[in-house]
C-alpha positions as CSV (number, residue, x, y, z in Angstrom):
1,X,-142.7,-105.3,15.6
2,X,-142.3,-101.9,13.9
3,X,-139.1,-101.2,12.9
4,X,-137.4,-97.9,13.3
5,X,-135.3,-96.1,11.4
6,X,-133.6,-92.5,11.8
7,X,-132.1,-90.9,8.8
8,X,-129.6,-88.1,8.2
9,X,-130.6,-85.2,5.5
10,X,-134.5,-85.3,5.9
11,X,-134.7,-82.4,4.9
12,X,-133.4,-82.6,1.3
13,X,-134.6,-84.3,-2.1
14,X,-133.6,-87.9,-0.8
15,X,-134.7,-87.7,2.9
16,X,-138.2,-86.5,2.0
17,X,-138.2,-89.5,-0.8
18,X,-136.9,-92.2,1.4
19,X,-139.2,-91.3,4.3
20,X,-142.4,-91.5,2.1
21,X,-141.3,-94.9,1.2
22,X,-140.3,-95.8,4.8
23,X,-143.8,-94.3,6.2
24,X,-145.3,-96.5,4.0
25,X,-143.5,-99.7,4.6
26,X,-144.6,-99.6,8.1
27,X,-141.1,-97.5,10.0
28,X,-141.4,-95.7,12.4
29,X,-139.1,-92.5,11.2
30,X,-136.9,-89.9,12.9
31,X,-135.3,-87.3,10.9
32,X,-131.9,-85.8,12.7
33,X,-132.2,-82.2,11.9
34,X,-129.4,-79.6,13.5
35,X,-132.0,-77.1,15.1
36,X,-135.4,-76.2,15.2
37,X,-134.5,-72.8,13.8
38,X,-133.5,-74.7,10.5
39,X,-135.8,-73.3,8.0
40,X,-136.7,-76.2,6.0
41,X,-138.0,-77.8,9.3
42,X,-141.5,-76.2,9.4
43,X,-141.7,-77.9,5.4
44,X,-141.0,-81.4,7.4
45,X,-143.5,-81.5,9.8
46,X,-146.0,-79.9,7.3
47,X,-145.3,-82.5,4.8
48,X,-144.1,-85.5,6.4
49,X,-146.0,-84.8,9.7
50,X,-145.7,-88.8,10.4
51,X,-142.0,-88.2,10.3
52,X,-140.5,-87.5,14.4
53,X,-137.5,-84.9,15.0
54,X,-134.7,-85.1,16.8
55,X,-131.5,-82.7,17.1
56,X,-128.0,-83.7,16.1
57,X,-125.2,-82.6,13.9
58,X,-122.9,-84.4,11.9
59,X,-120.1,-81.6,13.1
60,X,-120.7,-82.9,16.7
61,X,-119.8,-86.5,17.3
62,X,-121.8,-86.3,21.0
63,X,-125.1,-84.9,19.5
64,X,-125.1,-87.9,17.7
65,X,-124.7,-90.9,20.3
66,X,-127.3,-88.8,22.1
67,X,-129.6,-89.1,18.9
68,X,-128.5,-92.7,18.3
69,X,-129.4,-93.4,22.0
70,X,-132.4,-91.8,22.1
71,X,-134.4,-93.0,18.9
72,X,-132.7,-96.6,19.2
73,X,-133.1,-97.1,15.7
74,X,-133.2,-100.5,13.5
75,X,-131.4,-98.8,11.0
76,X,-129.5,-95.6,9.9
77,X,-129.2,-93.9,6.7
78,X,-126.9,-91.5,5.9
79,X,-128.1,-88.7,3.8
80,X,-126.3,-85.7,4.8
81,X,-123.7,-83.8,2.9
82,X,-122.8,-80.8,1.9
83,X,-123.8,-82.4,-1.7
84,X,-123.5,-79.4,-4.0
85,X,-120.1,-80.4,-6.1
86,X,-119.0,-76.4,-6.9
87,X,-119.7,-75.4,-3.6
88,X,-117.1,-77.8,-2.3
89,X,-114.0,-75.9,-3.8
90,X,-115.3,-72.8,-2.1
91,X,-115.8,-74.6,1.6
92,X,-113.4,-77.6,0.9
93,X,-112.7,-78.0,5.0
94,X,-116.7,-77.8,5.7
95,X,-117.1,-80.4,3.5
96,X,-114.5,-82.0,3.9
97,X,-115.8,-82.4,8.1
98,X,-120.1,-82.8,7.1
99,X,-119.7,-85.0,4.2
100,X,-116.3,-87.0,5.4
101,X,-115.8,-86.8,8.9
102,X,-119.0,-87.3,9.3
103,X,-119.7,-90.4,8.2
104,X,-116.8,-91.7,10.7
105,X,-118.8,-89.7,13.9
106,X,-122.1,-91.3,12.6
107,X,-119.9,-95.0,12.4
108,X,-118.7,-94.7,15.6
109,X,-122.0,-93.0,17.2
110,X,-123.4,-96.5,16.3
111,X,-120.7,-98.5,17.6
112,X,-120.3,-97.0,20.9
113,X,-124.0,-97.2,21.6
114,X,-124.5,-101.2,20.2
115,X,-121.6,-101.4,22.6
116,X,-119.4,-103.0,19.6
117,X,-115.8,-103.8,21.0
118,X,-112.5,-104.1,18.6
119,X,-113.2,-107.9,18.4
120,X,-115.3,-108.5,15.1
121,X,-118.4,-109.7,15.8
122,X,-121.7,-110.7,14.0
123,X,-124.0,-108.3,12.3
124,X,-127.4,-110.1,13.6
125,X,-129.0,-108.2,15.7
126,X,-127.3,-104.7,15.0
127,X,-128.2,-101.6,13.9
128,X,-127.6,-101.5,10.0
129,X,-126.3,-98.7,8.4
130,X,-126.3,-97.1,5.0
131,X,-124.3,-94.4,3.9
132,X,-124.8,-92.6,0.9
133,X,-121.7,-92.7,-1.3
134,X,-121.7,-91.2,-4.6
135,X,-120.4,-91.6,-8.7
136,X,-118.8,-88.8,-8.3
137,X,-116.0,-91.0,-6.6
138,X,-115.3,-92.4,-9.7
139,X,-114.5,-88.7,-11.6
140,X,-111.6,-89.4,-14.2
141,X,-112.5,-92.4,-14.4
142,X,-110.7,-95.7,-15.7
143,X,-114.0,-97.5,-17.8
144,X,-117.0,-97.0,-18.6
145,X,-120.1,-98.5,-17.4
146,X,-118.6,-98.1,-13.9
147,X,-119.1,-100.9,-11.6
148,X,-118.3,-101.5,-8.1
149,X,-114.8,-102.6,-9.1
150,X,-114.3,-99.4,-10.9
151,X,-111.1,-97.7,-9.3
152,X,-112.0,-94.1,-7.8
153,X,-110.6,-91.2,-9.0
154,X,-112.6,-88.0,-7.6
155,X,-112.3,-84.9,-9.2
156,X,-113.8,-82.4,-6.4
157,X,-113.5,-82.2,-2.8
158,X,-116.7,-83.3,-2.4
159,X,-115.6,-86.4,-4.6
160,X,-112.6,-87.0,-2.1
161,X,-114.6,-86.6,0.8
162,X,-117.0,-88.7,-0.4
163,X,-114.5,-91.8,-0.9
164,X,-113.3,-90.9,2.7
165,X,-117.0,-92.4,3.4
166,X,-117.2,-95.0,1.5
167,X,-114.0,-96.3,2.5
168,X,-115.0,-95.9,6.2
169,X,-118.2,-97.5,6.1
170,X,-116.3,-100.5,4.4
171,X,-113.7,-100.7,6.8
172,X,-116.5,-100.3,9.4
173,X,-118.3,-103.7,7.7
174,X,-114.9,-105.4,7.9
175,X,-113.4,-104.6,11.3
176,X,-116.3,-105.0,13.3
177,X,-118.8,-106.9,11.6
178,X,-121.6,-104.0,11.2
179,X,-123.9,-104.4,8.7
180,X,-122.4,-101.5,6.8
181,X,-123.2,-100.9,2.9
182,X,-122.6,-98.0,0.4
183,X,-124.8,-97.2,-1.9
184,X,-122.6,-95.5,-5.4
185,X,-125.5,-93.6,-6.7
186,X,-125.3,-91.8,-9.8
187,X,-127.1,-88.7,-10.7
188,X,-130.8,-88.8,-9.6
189,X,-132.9,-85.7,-9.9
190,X,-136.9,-85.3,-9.2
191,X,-138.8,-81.8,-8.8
192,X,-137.7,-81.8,-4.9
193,X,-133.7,-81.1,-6.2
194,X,-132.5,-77.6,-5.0
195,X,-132.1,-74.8,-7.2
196,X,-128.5,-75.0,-7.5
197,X,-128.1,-78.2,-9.0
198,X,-127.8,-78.6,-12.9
199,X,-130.7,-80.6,-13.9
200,X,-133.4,-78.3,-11.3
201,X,-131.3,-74.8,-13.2
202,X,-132.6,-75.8,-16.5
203,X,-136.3,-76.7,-15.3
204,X,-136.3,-73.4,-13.5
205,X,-134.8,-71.9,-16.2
206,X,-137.4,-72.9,-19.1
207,X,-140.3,-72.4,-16.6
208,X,-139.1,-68.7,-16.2
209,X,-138.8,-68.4,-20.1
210,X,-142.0,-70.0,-21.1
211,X,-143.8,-67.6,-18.5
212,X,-142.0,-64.6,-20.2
213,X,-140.2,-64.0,-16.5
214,X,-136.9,-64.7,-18.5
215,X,-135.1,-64.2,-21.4
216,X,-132.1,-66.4,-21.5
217,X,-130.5,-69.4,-19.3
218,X,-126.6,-69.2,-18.7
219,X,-124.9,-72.9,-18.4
220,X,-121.4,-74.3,-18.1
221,X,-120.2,-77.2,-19.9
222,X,-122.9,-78.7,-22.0
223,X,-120.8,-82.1,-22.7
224,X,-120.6,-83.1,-19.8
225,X,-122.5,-86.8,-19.9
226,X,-124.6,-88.0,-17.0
227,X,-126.2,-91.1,-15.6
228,X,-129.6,-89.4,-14.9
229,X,-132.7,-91.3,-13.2
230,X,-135.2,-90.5,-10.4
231,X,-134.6,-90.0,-6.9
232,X,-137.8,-91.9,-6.0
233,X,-136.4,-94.9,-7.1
234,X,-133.5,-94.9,-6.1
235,X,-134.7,-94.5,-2.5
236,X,-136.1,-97.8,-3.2
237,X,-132.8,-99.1,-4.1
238,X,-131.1,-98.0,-0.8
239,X,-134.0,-99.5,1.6
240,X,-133.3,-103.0,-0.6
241,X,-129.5,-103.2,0.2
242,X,-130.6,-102.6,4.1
243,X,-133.1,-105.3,4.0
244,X,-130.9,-107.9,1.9
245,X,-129.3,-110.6,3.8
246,X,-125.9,-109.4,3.5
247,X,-124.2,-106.2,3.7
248,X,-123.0,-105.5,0.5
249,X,-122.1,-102.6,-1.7
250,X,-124.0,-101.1,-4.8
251,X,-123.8,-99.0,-8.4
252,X,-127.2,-97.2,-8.8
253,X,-128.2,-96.0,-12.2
254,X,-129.9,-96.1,-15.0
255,X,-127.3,-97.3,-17.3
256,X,-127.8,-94.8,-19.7
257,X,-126.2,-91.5,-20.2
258,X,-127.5,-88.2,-21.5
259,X,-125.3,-84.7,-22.4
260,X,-126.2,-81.3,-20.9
261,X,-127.5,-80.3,-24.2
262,X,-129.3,-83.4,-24.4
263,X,-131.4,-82.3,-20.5
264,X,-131.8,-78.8,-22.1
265,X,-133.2,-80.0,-25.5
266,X,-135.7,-82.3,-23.9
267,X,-136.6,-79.8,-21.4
268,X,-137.1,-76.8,-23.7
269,X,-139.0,-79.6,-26.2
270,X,-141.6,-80.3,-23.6
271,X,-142.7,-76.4,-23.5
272,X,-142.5,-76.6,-27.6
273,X,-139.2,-74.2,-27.5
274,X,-136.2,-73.9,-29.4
275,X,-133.3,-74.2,-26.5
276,X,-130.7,-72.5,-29.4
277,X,-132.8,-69.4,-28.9
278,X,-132.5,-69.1,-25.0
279,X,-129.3,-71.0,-23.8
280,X,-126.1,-68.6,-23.3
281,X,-122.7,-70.6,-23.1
282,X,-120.8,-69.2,-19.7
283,X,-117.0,-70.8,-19.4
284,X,-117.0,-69.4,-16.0
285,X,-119.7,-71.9,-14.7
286,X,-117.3,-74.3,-15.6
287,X,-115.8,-77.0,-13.3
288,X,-111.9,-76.7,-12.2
289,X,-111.8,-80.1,-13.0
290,X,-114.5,-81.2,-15.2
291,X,-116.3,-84.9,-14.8
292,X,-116.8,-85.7,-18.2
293,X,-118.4,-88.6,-18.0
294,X,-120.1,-91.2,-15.9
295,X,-122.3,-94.4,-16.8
296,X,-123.4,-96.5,-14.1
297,X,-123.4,-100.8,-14.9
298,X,-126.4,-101.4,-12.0
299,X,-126.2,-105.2,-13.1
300,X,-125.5,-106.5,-9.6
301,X,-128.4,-104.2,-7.8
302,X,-130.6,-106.1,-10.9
303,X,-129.4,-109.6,-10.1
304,X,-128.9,-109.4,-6.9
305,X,-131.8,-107.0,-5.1
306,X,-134.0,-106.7,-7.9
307,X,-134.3,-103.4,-8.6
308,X,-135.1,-101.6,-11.9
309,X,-135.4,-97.7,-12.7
310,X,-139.2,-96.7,-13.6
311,X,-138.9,-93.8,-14.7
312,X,-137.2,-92.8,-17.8
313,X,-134.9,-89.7,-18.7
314,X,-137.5,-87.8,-20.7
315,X,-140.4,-88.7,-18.5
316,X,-138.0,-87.1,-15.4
317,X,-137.0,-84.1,-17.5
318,X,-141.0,-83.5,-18.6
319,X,-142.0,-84.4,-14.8
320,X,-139.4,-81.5,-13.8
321,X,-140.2,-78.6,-16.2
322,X,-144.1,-79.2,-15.5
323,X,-143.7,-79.3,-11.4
324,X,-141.7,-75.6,-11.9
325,X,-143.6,-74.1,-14.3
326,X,-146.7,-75.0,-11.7
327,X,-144.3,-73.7,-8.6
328,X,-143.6,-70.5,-10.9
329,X,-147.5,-70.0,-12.2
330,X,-148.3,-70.2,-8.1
331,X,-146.3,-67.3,-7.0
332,X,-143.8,-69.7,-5.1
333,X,-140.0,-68.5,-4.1
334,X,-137.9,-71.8,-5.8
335,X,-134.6,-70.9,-3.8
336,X,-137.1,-70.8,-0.3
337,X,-139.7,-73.9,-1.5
338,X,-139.3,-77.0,-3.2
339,X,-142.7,-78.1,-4.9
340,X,-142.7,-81.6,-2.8
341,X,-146.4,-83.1,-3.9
């Protein structure tokens, strides 16, 4: 039988990514979305028109036992988050209720409807859920690789609210027996990432320069060190821990870590430009507490599940730079359109 799954945050980078793969592993998909006067909704059904809607918010914990019962899904995946690490100082409670406290209304929209008790029971037969945790749990952190023994140590609010999550959707697994998992996944970035974010600033940022639309590119700390791959497979890695035997929890990355200056070198290479020429230093896009650096150990998602990153850093960056310079060369709005192929 086809097997159903609804996911939260289809309308980001790693909704539209995880619902290709899903499409094309045989799912049925639904995709909660908050409104049908959300604008990136009409961008849904244009380019994942296999994909069915249905209304719920993470901010309402009856919209989503309606949505639960409605679309009776096989599993659940837990995308949604106010996922933009400055913006969390500046709406700290917001995020603090989508990206935390939501999580526990998701948990206990699927408890109430499987019609899970107190008494722990078995996970056969349930509906299996992933939540979306995130390295940036791990902020000052206390080694390096970080595995899933790593002690967290978040650095944001969106950090702490993250951990909230990941906590739950443990306690979850352990209380009642759900077939709970986290995946910890480290920075993953593709042509779909919003204009905001670091990696998509700089790809923007040389595409505008090498079209003579701009003149310079303002960035924050260009230390910092990141654990960079692609969002594509990394969706792969999440629909693996759903379909492996046991609920378990996993590190995603690459295992390999690259500066700031490092992304802007290779993406101002890849248009033949010197990045000293272009790239303005700006302390006030700095952190108020920085993340220096995080390096993901995957070993256990290799040994245990399989998976292996395909795309490389430089292939990502180049993939990046060439999607926007297209977007840019087309006449496209990048803060109203992602270029999804």
């Amino acid at each position: 039988m086809t097997r159903r799954a609804l996911l939260t945050g289809i309308t980001g980078q790693d909704g539209s990514y995880l619902a290709e793969h899903l499409l094309s592993e045989g799912y049925e998909v639904w995709g909660l979305v908050r409104g049908q006067a959300n604008p990136r909704v009409p961008r849904v059904r244009r380019l994942l028109q296999d994909v069915r809607l249905v209304r719920g918010d993470l901010l309402d914990q009856g919209s989503l036992i309606s949505a639960v019962e409605k679309v009776q899904p096989d599993e659940v995946y837990n995308l949604g988050a106010i996922s933009f690490v400055p913006m969390s100082w500046e709406q700290a409670e917001l995020t603090a209720e989508v990206t935390g406290m939501g999580v526990l209304r998701m948990l206990e929209a699927i408890r109430v409807c499987s019609g899970i008790t107190g008494s722990r029971g078995s996970a056969d037969g349930q509906i299996r859920f992933y939540q979306a945790s995130s390295s940036e749990m791990f902020g000052q952190v206390r080694e390096t690789p970080q595995t899933e023994r790593t002690p967290f140590h978040p650095r944001s609010p969106y950090g702490v609210a993250k951990a909230y999550g990941h906590f739950l959707t443990q306690n979850y697994r352990e209380s009642y027996g759900m077939f709970a998992v986290s995946g910890i996944l480290f920075n993953h970035e593709s042509p779909r990432r919003g204009a905001e974010f670091v990696t998509r600033k700089v790809s923007l940022g040389v595409a505008r320069i090498k079209l003579g639309m701009a003149t310079e590119l303002r960035l924050g700390n260009l230390e910092a060190r990141r654990d960079w791959g692609y969002a594509g497979d990394f969706v792969r890695a999440m629909h693996m821990m759903m379909t492996a035997e046991t609920p378990e929890d996993y590190v995603i990355g690459t295992g390999r870590t690259h500066s700031v200056r490092e992304l802007v070198e290779a993406a101002f290479g890849a248009v033949g430009l010197d990045w000293e020429r272009y790239v303005v230093h700006d302390r006030s896009l700095h952190r108020p507490a920085e993340v220096d650096l995080l390096c993901a150990d995957p070993k256990k998602a290799r040994t245990q599940l399989g998976w292996e990153p395909t795309v490389s850093f430089e292939e990502l960056v180049a993939m990046m730079v060439e999607a926007d310079l297209r977007l840019l060369s087309d006449g496209e709005d990048p803060d109203q359109y992602s270029p999804w192929p």
